[in-house]
N, C-alpha and C positions, 0 to 999 in steps of 0.2 A: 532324852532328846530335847534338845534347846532350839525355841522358838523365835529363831534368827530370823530377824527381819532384811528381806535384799533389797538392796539398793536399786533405785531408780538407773532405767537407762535411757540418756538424751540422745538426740538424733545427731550425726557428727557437726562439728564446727562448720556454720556456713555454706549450710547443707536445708533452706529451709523446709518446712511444712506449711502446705497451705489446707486448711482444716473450715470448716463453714463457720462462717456462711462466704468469709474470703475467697474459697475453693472454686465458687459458684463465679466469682467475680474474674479469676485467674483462666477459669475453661473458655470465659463468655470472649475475652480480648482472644487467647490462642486461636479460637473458633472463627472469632469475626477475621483476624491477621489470613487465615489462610482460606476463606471465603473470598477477599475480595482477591487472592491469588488467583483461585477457579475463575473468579470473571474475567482475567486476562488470560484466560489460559492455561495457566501453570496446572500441571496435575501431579498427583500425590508421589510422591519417592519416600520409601520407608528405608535407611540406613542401621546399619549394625552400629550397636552401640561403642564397643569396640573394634579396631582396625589395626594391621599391623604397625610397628611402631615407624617404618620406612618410613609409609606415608606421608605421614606428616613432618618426615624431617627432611623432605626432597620437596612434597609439595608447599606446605607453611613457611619454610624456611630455617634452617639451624641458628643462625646468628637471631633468630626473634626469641621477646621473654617468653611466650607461650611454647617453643621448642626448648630450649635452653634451661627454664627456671616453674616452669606450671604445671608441665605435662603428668598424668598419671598413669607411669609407665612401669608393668612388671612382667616377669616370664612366666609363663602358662605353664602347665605340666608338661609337656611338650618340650619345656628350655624355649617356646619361642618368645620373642619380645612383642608385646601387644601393649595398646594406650588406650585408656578410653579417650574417646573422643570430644580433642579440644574448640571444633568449630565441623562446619558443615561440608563447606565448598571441596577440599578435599576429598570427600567419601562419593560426592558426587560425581565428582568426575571420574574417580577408579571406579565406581558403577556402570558409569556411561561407555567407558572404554573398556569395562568387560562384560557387557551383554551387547557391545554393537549398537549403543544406540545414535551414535554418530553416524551411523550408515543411511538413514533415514532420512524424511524431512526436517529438514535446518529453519530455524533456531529449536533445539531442543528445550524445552517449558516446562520445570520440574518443581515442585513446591515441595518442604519437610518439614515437621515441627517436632519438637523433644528436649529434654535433658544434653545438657555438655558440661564439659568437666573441666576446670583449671584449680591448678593448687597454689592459691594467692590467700593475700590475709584478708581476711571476711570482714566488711565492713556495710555499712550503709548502701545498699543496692550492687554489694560486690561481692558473688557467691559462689563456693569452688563447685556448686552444681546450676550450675545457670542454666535458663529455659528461655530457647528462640523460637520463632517461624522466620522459615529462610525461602528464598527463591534463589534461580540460579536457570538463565538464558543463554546456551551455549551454540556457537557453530555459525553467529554472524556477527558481524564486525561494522554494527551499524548506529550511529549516536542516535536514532531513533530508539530503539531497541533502549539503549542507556535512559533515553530520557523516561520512556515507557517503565521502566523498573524504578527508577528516581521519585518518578509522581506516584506508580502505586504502593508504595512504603510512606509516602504523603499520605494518602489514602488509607492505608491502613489505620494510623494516627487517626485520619478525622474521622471513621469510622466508629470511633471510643469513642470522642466525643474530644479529646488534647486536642489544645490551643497551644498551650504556652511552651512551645520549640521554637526552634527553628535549626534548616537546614545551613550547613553547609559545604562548600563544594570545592572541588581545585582538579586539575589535571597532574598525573604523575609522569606525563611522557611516554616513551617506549626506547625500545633498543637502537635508533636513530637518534637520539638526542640526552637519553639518559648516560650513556659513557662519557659526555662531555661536561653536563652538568656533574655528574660522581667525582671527574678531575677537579674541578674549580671548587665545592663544595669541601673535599680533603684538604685541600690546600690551605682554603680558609681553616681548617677543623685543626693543621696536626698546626698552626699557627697559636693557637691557644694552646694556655699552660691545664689542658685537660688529664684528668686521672689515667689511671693503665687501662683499667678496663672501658672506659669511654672513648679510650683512644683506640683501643682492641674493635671497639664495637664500630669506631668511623676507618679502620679499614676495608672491615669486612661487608659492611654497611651502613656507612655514613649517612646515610636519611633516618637512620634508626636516632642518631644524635639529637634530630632535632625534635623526637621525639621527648627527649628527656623532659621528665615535670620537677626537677629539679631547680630551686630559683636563681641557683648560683650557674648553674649550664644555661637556661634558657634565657640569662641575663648574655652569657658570653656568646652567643648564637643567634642573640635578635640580629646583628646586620649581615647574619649568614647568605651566601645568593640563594636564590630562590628558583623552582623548578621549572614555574613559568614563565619566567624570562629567559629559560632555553628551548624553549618548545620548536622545536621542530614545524613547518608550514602545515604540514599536514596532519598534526597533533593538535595546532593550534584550531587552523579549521572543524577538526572533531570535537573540539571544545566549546568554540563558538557555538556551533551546529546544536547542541546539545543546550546551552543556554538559554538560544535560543525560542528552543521549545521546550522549553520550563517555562520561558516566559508565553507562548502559546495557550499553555496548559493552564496557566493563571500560575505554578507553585513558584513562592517566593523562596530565595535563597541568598547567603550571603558568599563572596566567592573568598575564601579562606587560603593561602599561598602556603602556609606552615603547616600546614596539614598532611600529619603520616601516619596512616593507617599503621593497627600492631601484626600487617603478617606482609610478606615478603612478597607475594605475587599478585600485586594490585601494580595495573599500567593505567595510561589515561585516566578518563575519569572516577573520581575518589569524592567520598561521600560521606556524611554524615547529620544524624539529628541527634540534636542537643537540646536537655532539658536544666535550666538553673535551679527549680524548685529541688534537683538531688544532690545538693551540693557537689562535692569535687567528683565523686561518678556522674558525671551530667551527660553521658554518651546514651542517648536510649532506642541508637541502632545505627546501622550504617552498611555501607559496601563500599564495590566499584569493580572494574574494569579487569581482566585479570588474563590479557594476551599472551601464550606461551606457556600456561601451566597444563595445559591439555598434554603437551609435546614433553613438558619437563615429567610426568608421570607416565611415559612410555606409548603416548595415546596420537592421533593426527596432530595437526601443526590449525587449531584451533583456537580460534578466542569465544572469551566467555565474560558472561554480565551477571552480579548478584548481590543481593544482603541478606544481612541477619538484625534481626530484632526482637531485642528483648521482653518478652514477657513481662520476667519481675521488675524490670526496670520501667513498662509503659505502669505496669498496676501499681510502682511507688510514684511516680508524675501524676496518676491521674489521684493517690491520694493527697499527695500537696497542690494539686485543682480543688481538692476537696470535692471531689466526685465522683460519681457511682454509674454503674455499666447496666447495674441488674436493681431491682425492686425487693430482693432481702427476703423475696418471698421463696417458700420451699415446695409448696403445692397448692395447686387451684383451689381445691376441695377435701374436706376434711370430714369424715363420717365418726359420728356419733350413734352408737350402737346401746339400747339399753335395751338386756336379755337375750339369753341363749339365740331364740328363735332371728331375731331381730339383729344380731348379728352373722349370723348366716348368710340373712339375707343382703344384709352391707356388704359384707365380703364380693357377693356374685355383682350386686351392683358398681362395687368398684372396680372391680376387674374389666366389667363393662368399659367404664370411663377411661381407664387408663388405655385400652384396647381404639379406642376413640384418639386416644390422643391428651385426655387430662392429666393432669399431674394429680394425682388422689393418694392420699393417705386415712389412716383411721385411729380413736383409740383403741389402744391394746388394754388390756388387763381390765380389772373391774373399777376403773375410776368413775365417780359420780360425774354425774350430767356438770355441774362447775367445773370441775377439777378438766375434763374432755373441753370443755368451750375455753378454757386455759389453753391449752396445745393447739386446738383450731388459731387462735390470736401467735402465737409463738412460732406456729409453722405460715404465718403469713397468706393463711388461704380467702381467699374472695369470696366463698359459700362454705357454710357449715348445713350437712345434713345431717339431720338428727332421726330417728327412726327406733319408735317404740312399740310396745303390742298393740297399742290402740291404732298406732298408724298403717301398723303391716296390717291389723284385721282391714282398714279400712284399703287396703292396697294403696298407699299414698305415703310421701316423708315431706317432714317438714324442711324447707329450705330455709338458713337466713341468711340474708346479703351483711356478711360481716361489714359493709365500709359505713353504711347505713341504719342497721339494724332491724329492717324489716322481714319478716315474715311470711313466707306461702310456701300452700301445700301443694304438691306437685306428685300425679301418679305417677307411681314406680317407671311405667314402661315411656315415661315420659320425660324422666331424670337428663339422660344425655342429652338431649332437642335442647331442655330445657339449659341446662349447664352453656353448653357449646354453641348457642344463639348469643 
């Protein structure tokens, strides 16, 4: 029998791990992102991680890279075609239109955070399992409402502690003024000596062109027309309206004209915050407007308001801020136990604290008194109680204020008071 050594297995390409003390730092932004959602409002919607693959090719859009070129799409046992899911807004709405929740009081206020999945090349803050917290305001059509989800994606940011974005902003129009800029916009597009599939991509949808990050396209499309200079009166005014109270609100924003979202059913206002510190992925969240995809997924003739924002992308900005969410710390309190009896009695005491509400840990196995105040310092705890036979005869543990290094003795039944004051 030959003593084959196996090989290591990594986790897929692009696929991170977030591992401590990082992990601590990834839960604290997810947690805060959808905290200040509760405070507008918004309440929890939990999504299937997977969705039929319809979905997203009626609701996202066929002609987008994330239907066309990203999606991870295969057949079930079943033979059915299912995707995991490549963004949020989607699954929401086949949610909301199959349990009725349109039928209800309007604006429907939904919050989700999790894993999504795109099959792109894995680079610096660009991951084929990406993690958002998303909102999503459906059932009124009111640039209040837009500014309202605009500032609190602000909010989430300042929440961290990110400074160095900034938002910005533009309006996409709607079905009143969108057919006519689509005309003028082709015309300019089939006017250049553009490639087949560039050219394939501005018939089908030509706002996707000017997406292109190409230098040689985005050179040929700078004096392309632009969307708001055909806005319609009453688009415009939605737009104003919406500015407006940004500017109310205090949040600053720059208004961005070339700006096209990567999925198809974004109308009016359109969104996004922008980080330089991550180099060319400098997107670290966005939405907008999204009128007529309620109706395009089989559902009422509803509009709807929403973002997503990235997780991994706010905890790479806040690490080129060079800044921290959490204190590195892993527990309050760290029991040090020397002897049988004497650990016992740690045991029941920590159980205590954590039952409290402390964060408590202890050493395990038979390490000596250094070696245990080693691990108290490494697990980042503010008190180390230590508890020997001399102390448990005396019914008392020694506490020491790790930041300081002083010393007292504190009765057992007095441990928590003591801790938790």
């Amino acid at each position: 029998m030959t003593d084959k050594k196996l090989s290591k297995i990594a986790a897929p390409k692009g696929v991170p791990d977030y591992i401590p003390p990082q992990s601590a730092e990834f839960i604290h932004i997810r947690d805060m992102f959808a905290h200040q959602a509760r405070l507008a409002g918004y309440e929890h919607i939990e999504l299937p991680v997977f969705e039929e693959t319809s979905l997203f090719a009626r609701g996202v859009g066929e002609s987008t890279d994330v239907v066309s070129k990203e999606m991870y799409t295969f057949a079930d046992r079943g033979e059915r075609s299912v995707t995991l899911r490549p963004e949020g807004t989607a699954g929401v709405m086949r949610a909301v239109i199959e349990h009725n929740l349109d039928r209800g009081q309007l604006p429907i206020k939904l919050n989700y955070y999790g894993p999504f999945f795109r099959y792109e090349r894995p680079q610096a803050g660009r991951y084929r399992q990406l993690q958002q917290v998303g909102v999503e305001a459906i059932g009124v059509d009111d640039p209040a409402l837009d500014a309202e989800v605009i500032a609190l994606a602000d909010r989430c940011f300042k929440s961290i502690g990110l400074t160095g974005y900034r938002l910005e902003l533009t309006s996409l129009g709607d079905n009143t003024c969108r057919p006519q800029y689509r005309e003028k916009l082709q015309e300019f597009l089939f006017d250049l000596p553009l490639d087949e599939e560039t050219r394939k991509r501005a018939e089908i949808n030509p706002l996707r062109v000017l997406d292109d990050k190409r230098e040689e396209v985005r050179a040929m499309t700078a004096d392309a027309p632009l969307m708001l200079d055909y806005l319609s009166d009453e688009c415009r005014n939605h737009f104003e309206t919406v500015t407006g109270l940004l500017d109310d609100l205090g949040v600053g924003y720059i208004i961005n004209p070339r700006m096209v979202r990567g999925l198809d059913y974004y109308t009016k206002t359109c969104f996004e915050f922008v980080h330089d510190g991550l180099g060319a992925q400098s997107g670290i969240g966005g939405g907008g407007r999204y009128d007529g995809l309620m109706a395009q997924l089989g559902g009422q003739e509803l509009s709807g308001i929403g973002f997503g924002l990235g997780v991994d992308r706010a905890l790479l900005a806040l690490q080129a801020e060079k800044k921290h969410v959490t204190d590195g710390s892993r527990v309050d309190v760290f029991g040090v136990a020397m002897g049988a009896d004497a650990k016992r009695a740690m045991v029941r005491l920590l159980d205590s604290l954590r039952a409290s509400g402390v964060r408590a840990d202890m050493s395990y196995g038979d390490r000596g008194l250094k070696g245990a105040m080693k691990g108290a310092d490494r697990a980042g705890a503010r008190y180390a109680l230590v508890l020997g036979d001399r102390e448990l005869d005396n019914g008392v543990v020694a506490v020491k204020d790790l930041r300081n290094q002083e010393q007292t003795e504190v009765s057992l039944d007095k441990v928590i008071e003591f801790v938790t004051r």
